[in-house]
MDAnalysis code that builds the backbone (N, CA, C; Angstrom):
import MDAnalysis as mda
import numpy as np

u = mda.Universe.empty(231, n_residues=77, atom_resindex=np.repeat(np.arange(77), 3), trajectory=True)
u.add_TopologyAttr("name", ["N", "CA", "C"] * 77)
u.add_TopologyAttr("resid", np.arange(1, 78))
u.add_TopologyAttr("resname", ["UNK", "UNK", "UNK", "UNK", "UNK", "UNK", "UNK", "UNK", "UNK", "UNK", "UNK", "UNK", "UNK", "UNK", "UNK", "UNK", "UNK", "UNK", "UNK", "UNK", "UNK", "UNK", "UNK", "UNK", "UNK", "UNK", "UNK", "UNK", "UNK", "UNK", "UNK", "UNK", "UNK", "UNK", "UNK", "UNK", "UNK", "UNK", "UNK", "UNK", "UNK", "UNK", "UNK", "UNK", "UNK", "UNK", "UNK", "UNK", "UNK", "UNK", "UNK", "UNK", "UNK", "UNK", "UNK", "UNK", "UNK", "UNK", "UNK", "UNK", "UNK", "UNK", "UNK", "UNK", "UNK", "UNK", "UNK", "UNK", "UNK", "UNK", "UNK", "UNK", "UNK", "UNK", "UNK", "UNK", "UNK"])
u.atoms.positions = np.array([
    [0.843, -1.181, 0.000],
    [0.000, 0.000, 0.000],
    [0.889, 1.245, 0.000],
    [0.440, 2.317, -0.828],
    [1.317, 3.607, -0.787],
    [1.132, 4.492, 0.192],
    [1.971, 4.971, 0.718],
    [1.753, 5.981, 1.571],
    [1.066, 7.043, 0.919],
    [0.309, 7.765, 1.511],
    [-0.195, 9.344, 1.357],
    [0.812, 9.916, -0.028],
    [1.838, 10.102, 1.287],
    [2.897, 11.255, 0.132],
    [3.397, 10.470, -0.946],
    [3.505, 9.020, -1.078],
    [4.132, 8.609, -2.138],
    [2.559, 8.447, -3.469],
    [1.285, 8.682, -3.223],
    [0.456, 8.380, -4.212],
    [0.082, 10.017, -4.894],
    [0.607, 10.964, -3.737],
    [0.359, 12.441, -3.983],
    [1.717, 12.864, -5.055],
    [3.059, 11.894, -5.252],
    [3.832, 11.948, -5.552],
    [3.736, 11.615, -7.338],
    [3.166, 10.334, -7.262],
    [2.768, 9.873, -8.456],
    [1.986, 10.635, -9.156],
    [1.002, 11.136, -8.531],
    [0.280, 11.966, -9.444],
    [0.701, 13.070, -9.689],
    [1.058, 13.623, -8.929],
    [1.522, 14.935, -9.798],
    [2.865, 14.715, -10.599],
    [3.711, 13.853, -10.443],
    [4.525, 13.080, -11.634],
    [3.294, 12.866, -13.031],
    [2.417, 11.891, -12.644],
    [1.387, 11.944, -13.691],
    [1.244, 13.299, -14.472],
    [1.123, 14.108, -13.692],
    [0.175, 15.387, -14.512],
    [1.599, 15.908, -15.125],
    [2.667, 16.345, -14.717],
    [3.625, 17.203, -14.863],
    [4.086, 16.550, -16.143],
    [3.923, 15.068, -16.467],
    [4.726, 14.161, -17.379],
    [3.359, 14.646, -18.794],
    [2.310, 14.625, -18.393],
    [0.736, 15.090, -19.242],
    [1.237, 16.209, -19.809],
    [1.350, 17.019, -19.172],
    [1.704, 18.222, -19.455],
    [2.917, 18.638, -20.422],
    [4.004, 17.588, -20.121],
    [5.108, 17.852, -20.812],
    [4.511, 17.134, -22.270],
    [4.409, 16.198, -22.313],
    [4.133, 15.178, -23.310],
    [2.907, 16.249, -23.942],
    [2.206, 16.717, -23.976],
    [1.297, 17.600, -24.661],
    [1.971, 19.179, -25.105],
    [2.651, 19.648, -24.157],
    [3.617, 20.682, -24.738],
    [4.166, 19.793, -26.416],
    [4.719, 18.985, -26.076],
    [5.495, 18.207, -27.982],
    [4.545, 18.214, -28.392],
    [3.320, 17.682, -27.787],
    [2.913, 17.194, -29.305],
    [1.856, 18.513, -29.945],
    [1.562, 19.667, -29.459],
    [1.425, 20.622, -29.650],
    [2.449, 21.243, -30.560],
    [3.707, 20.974, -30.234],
    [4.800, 21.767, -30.334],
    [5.126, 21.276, -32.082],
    [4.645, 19.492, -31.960],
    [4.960, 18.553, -33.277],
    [3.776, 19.039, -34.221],
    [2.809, 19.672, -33.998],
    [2.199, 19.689, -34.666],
    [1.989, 21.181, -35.276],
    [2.811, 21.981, -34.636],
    [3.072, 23.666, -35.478],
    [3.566, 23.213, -36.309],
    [5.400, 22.240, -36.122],
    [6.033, 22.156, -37.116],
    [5.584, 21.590, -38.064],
    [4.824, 20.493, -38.035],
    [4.032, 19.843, -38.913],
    [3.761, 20.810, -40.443],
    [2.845, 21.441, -39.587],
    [2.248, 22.430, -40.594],
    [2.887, 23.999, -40.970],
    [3.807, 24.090, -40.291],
    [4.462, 25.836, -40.339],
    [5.352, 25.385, -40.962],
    [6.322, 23.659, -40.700],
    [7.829, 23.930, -41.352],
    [7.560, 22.228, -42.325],
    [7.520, 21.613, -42.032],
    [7.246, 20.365, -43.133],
    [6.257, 20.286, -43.932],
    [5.209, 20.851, -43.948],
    [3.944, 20.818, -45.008],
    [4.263, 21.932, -46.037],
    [4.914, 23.250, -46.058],
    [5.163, 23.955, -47.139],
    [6.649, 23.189, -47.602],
    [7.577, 22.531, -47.028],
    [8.706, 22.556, -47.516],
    [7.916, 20.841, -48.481],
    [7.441, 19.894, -48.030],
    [7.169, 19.069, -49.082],
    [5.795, 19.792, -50.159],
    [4.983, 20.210, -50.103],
    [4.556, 21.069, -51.186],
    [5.741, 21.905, -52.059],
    [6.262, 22.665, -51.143],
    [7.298, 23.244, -52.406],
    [8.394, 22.167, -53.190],
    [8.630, 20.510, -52.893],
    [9.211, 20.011, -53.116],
    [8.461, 19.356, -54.338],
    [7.486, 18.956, -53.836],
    [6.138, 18.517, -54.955],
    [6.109, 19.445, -56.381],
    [6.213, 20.615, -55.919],
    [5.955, 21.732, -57.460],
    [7.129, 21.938, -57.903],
    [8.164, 20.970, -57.380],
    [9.479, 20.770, -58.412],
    [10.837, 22.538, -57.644],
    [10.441, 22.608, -56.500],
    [11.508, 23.338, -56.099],
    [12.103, 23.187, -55.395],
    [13.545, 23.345, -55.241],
    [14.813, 23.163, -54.634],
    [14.446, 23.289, -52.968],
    [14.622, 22.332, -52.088],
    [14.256, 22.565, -51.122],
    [15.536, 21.752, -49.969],
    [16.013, 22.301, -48.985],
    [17.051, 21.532, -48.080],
    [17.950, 21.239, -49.236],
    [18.641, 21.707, -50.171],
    [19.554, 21.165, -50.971],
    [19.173, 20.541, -51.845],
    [18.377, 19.866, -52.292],
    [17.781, 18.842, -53.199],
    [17.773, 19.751, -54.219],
    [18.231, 18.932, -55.324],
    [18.075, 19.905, -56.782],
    [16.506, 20.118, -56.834],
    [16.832, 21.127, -57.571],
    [15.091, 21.848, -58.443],
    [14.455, 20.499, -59.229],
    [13.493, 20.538, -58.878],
    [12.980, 19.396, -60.036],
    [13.009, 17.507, -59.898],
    [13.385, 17.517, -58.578],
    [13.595, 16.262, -57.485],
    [12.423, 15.629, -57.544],
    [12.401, 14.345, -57.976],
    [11.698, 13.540, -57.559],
    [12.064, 12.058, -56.722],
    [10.847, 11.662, -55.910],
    [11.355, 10.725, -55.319],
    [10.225, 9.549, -56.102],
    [11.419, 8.128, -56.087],
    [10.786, 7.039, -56.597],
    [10.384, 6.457, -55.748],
    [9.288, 6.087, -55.287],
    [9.522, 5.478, -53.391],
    [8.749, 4.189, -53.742],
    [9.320, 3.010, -53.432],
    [8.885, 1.309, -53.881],
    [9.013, 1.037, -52.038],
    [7.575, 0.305, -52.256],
    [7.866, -0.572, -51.209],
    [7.971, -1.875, -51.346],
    [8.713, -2.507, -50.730],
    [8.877, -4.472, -51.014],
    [8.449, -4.627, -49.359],
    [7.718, -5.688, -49.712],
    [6.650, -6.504, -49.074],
    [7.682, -8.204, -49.055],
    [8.298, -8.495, -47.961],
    [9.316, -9.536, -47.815],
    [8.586, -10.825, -47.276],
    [7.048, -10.486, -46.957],
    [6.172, -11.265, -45.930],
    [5.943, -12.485, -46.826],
    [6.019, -12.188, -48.102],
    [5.007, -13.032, -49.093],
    [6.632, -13.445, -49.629],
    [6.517, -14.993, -48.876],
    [7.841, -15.532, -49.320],
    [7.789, -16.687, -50.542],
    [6.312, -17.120, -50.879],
    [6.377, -17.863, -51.585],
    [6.036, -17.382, -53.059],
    [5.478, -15.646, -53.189],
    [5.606, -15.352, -54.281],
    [6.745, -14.092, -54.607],
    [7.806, -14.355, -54.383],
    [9.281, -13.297, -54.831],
    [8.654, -12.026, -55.757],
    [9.056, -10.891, -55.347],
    [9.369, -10.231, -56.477],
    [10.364, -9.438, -56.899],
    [10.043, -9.047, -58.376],
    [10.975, -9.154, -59.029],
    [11.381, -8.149, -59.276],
    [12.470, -6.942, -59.882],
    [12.211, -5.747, -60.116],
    [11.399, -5.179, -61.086],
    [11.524, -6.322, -62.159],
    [10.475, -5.707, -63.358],
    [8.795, -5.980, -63.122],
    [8.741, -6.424, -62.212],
    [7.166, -6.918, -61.780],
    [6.116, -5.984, -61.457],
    [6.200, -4.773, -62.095],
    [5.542, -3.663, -61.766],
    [4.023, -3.489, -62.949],
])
């Protein structure tokens, strides 16, 4: 059984940890939209963004390794 001060302890550990953990994700979600959502739009309309040449595209493949009894192949597209 907890003492008094050690369950008065936990909780406000609880809240203080709430609190922090909601500061980020508040914090994740300006950047979201203030600094990563214009920089991949401007990357999308073909402009130079973080170094990446003008006109960058990405090829993005995913392989699926689960499905072992049907391989694929590179040309299997």
């Amino acid at each position: 059984m907890l003492s008094r001060d050690g369950r008065q302890e936990r909780k406000l550990k609880a809240i203080r940890w709430a609190q922090f953990r909601l500061k980020q994700r508040l914090e994740a979600i300006d950047f979201m939209e203030d600094v990563l959502g214009p920089e991949v739009e401007a990357l999308k309309s073909g402009k130079s963004v973080l170094g990446l040449a003008e006109g960058m595209a990405f090829d993005i493949k995913v392989v699926d390794h689960a499905d072992s009894d049907h391989p694929q192949t590179d040309d299997a597209e």
